[in-house]
Wavefront OBJ file of the C-alpha trace (Angstrom):
o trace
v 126.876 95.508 -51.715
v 128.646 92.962 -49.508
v 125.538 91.369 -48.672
v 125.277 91.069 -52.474
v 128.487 89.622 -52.645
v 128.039 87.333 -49.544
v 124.635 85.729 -51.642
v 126.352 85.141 -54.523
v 129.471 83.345 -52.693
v 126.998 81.070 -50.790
v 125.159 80.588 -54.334
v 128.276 79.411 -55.798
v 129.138 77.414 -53.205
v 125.909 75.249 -52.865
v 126.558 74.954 -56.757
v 129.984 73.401 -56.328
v 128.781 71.428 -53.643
v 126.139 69.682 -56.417
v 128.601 69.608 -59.099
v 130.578 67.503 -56.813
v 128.368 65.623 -55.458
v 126.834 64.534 -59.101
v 130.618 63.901 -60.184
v 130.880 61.304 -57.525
v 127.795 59.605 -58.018
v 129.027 59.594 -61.728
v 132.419 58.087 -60.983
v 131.379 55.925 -58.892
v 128.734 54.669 -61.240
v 132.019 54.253 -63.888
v 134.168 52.276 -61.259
v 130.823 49.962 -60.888
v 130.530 49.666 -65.120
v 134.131 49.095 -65.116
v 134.248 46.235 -62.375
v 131.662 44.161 -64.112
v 133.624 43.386 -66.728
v 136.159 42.407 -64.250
v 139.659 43.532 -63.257
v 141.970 42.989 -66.101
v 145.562 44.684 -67.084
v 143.392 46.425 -69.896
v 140.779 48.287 -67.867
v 143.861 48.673 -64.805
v 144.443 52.405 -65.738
v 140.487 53.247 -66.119
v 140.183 51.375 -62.632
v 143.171 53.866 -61.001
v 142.222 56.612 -62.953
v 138.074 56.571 -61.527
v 139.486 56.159 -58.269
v 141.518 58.729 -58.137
v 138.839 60.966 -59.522
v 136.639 59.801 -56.765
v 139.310 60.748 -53.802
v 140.129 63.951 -55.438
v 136.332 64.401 -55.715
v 135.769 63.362 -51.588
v 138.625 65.728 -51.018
v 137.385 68.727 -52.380
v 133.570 68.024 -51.366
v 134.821 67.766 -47.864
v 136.397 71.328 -48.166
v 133.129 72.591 -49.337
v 131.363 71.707 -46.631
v 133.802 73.109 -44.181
v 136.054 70.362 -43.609
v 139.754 70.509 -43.579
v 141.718 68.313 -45.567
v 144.223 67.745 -42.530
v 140.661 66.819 -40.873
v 139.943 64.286 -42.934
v 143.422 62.691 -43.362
v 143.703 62.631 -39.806
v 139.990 60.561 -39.553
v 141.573 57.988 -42.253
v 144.726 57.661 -40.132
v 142.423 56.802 -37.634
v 140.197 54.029 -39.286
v 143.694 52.513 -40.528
v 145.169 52.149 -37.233
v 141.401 50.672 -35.888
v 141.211 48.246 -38.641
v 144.345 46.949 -37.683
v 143.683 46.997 -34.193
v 140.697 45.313 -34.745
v 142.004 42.644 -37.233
v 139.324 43.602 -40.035
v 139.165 40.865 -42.675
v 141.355 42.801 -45.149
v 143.854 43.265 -43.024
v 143.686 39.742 -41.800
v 143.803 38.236 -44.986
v 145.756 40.488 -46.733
v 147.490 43.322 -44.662
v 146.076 45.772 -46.386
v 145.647 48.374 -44.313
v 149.109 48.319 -42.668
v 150.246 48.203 -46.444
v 148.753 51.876 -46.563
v 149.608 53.198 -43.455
v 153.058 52.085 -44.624
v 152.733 54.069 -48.086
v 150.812 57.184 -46.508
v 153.701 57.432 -43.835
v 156.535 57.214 -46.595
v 154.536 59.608 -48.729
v 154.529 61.587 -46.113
v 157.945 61.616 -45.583
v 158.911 62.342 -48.957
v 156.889 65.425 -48.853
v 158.574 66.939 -45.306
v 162.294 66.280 -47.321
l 1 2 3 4 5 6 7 8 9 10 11 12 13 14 15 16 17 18 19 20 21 22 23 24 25 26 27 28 29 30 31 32 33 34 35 36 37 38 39 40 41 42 43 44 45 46 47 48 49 50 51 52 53 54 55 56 57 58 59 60 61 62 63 64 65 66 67 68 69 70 71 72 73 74 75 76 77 78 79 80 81 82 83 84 85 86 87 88 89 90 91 92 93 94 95 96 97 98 99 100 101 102 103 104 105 106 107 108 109 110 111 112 113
């Protein structure tokens, strides 16, 4: 029976994995019908709303296939701190990415209070 059980777990799981997987694809393919309109204050909340879908969405996917979540905030911490090392053309232009190291450390902070 538990090899039974251990089928149908791995089933499921290969079926979550594609559910995500299509969910992405279709929320990214939102965000793109979104953009081409353009950016405006009207189409603002659609814009943070598909984007937060898609992060929850990478999130979970990663879990899925067997990585952590401390994993994978831990490899964005790390491209952060290189793209500011390395002067990437957001941060150069806009300080972008020491913008969000800022807010992920503060969030972060909030949470251990």
């Amino acid at each position: 029976m538990a090899l039974f059980d251990r089928e149908i777990d791995i089933t499921r799981n290969i079926k979550i994995i594609e559910w995500l997987k299509s969910e992405l694809l279709t929320d990214i393919a939102n965000l793109f019908k979104v953009l081409v309109n353009g950016v405006r204050e009207e189409v603002h909340e659609s814009v943070a709303e598909t984007l937060s879908n898609i992060i929850l969405i990478c999130y979970m996917l990663g879990r899925r296939l067997g990585v952590s979540y401390n994993s994978i905030e831990i490899k964005i911490n790390n491209k952060i701190k290189l793209g500011i090392i390395e002067n990437h053309d957001v941060e150069k232009y806009y300080g972008d990415l020491t913008e969000l190291a800022k807010h992920l450390n503060s969030s972060r902070m909030q949470n251990k209070v």
